[in-house]
Kinemage of the C-alpha trace (Angstrom):
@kinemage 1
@onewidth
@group {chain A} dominant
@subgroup {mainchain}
@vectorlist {calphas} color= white
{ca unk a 1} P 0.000 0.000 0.000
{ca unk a 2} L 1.695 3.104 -1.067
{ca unk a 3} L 1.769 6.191 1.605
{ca unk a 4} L -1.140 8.517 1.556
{ca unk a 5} L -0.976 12.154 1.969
{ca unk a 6} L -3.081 12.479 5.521
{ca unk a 7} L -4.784 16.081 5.868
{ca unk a 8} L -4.675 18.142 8.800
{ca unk a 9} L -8.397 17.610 9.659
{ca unk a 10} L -11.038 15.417 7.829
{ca unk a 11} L -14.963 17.160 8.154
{ca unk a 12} L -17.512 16.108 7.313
{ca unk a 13} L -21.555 16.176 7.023
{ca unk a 14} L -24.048 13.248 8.248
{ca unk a 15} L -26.959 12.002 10.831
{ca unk a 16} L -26.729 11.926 13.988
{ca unk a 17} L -28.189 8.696 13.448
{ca unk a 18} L -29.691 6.090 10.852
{ca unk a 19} L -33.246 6.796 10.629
{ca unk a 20} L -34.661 2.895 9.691
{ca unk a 21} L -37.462 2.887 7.100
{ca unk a 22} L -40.453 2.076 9.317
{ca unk a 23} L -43.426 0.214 7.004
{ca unk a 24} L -47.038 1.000 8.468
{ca unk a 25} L -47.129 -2.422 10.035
{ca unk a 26} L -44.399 -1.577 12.223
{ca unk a 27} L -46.696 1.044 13.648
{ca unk a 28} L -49.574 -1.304 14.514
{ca unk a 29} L -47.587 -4.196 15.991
{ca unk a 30} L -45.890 -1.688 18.190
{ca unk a 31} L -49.004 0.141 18.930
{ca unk a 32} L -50.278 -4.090 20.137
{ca unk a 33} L -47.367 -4.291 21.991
{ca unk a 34} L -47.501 -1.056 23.887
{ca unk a 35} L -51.677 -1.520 24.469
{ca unk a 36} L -50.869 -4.931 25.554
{ca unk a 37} L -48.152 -4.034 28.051
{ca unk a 38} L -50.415 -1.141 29.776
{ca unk a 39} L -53.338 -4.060 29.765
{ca unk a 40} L -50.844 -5.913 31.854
{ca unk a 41} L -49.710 -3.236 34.138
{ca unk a 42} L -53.317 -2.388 34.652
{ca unk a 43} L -53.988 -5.914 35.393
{ca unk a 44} L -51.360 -6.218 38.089
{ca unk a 45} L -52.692 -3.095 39.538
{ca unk a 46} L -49.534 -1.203 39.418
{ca unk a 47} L -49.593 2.338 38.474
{ca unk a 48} L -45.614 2.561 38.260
{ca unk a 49} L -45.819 0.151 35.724
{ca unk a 50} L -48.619 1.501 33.718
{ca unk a 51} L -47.208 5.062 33.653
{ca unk a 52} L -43.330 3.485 33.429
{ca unk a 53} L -44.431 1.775 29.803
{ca unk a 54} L -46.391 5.115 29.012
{ca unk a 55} L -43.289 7.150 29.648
{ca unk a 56} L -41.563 4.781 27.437
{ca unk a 57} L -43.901 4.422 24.685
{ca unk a 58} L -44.275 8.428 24.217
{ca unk a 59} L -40.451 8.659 24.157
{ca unk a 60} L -40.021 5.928 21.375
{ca unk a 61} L -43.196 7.426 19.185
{ca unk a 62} L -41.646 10.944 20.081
{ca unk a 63} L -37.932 10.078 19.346
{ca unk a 64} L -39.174 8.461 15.868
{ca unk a 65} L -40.932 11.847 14.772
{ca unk a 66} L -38.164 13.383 15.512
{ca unk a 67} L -36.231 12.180 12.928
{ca unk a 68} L -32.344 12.832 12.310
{ca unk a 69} L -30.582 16.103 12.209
{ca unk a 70} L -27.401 16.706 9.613
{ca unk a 71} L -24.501 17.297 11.898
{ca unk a 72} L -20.841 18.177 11.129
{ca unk a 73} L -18.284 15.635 12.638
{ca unk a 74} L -14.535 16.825 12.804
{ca unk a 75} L -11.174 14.641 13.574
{ca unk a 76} L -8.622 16.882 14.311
{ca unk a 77} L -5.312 16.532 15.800
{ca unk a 78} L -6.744 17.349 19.402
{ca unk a 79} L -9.333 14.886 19.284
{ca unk a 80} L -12.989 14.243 17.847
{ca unk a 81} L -15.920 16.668 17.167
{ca unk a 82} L -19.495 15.758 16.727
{ca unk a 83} L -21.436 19.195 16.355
{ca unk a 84} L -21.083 20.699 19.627
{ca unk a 85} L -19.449 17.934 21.590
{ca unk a 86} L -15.873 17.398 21.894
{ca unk a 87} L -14.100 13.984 22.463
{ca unk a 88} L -10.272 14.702 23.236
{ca unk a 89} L -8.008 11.676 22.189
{ca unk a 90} L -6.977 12.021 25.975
{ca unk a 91} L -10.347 10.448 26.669
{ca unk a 92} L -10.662 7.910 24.547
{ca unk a 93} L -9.608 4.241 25.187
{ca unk a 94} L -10.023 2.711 21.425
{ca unk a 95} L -11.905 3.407 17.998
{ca unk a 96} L -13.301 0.519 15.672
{ca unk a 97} L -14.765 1.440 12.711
{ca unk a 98} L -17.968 -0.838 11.588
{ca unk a 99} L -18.565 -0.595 7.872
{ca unk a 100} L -20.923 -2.970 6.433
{ca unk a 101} L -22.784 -0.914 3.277
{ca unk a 102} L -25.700 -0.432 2.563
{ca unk a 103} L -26.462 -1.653 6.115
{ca unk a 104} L -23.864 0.108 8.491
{ca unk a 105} L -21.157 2.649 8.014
{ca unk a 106} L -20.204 4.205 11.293
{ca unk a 107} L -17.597 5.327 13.622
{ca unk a 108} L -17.604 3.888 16.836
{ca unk a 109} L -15.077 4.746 20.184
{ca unk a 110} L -14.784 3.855 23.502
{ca unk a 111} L -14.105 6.743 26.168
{ca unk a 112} L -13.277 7.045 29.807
{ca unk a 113} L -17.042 8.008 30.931
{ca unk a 114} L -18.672 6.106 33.120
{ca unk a 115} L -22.110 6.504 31.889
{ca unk a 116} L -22.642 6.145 27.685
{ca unk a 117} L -19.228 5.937 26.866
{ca unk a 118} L -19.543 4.224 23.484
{ca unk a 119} L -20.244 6.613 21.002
{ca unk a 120} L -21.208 5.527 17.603
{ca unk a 121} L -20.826 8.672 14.590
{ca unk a 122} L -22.429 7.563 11.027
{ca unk a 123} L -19.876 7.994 8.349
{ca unk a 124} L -22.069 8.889 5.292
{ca unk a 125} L -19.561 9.503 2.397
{ca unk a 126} L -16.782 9.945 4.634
{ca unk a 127} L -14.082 7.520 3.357
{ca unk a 128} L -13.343 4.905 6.293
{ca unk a 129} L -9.478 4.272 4.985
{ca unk a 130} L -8.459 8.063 5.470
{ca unk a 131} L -10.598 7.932 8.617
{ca unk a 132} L -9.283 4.866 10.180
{ca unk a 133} L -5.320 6.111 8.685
{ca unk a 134} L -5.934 9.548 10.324
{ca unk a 135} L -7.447 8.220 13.610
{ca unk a 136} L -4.778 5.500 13.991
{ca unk a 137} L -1.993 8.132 14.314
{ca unk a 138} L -3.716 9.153 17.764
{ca unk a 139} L -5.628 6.256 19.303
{ca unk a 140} L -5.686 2.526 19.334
{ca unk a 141} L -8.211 0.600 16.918
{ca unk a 142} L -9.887 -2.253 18.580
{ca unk a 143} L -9.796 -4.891 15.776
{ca unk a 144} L -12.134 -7.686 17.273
{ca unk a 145} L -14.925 -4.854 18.350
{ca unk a 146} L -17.835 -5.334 15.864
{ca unk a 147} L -21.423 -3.766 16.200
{ca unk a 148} L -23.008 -4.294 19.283
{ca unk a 149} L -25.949 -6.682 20.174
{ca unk a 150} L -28.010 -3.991 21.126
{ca unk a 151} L -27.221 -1.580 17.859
{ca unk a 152} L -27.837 -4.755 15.833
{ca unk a 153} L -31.488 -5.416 17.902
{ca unk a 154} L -32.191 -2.184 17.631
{ca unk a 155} L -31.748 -2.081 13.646
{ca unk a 156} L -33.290 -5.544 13.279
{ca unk a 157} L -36.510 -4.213 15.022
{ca unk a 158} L -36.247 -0.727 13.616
{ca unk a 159} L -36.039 1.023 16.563
């Protein structure tokens, strides 16, 4: 492999997240699921429950309207940049890149957090060579780290 050229900085434009393509019948077996868990927390009389799956429910319907906003990621040589956030290489443990196209294309890096400290960035058209190239001159890339089980649950069920 001859030596590439690496720039100072690689930007560029994507999600914040893959929006799945939800079919109507998605809709009405999750609208079956959420009636039938309130039946059941109304049948065990507990109003923790009931209002628990209700909390749930409106956050799922309300994070799917939602949808996905365009965000500008940044690598730079002080660390990683996802639209307002900054992830300093000082923070990060490892990066693993998961790129499976069509399906999958993302960034993904472990940090030092104790709470939500894997962070998964979408690549879009960013080209995952340079990416992985540039990253690897500041972190370690974790080559047995694939997508999670949850990330591929949630895809699989369109969440």
């Amino acid at each position: 492999m001859k030596n590439r050229k690496l720039p100072e900085i690689i930007i560029w434009k994507a999600q914040n997240y893959d929006q799945p393509n939800r079919p109507p019948i998605w809709y009405l077996i999750f609208g079956l699921i959420s009636l039938g868990l309130i039946i059941f927390g109304i049948y065990n009389h507990s109003i923790i429950m009931v209002v628990t799956f209700c909390v749930i429910i409106f956050s799922i319907l309300l994070f799917t309207a939602q949808g996905p906003k365009i965000v500008t990621y940044k690598a730079t040589k002080t660390g990683i940049m996802s639209g307002g956030t900054i992830y300093p290489y000082k923070i990060i443990k490892t990066f693993w890149l998961v790129y499976n196209p069509p399906v999958t294309k993302t960034l993904n890096f472990e940090t030092t957090a104790y709470l939500n400290n894997q962070v998964s960035i979408v690549l879009a058209d960013q080209d995952p060579i340079e990416l992985k190239l540039y990253l690897s001159q500041y972190l370690t890339e974790d080559l047995d780290r694939q997508e999670s089980l949850t990330e591929t649950l949630a895809r699989g069920l369109k969440i």
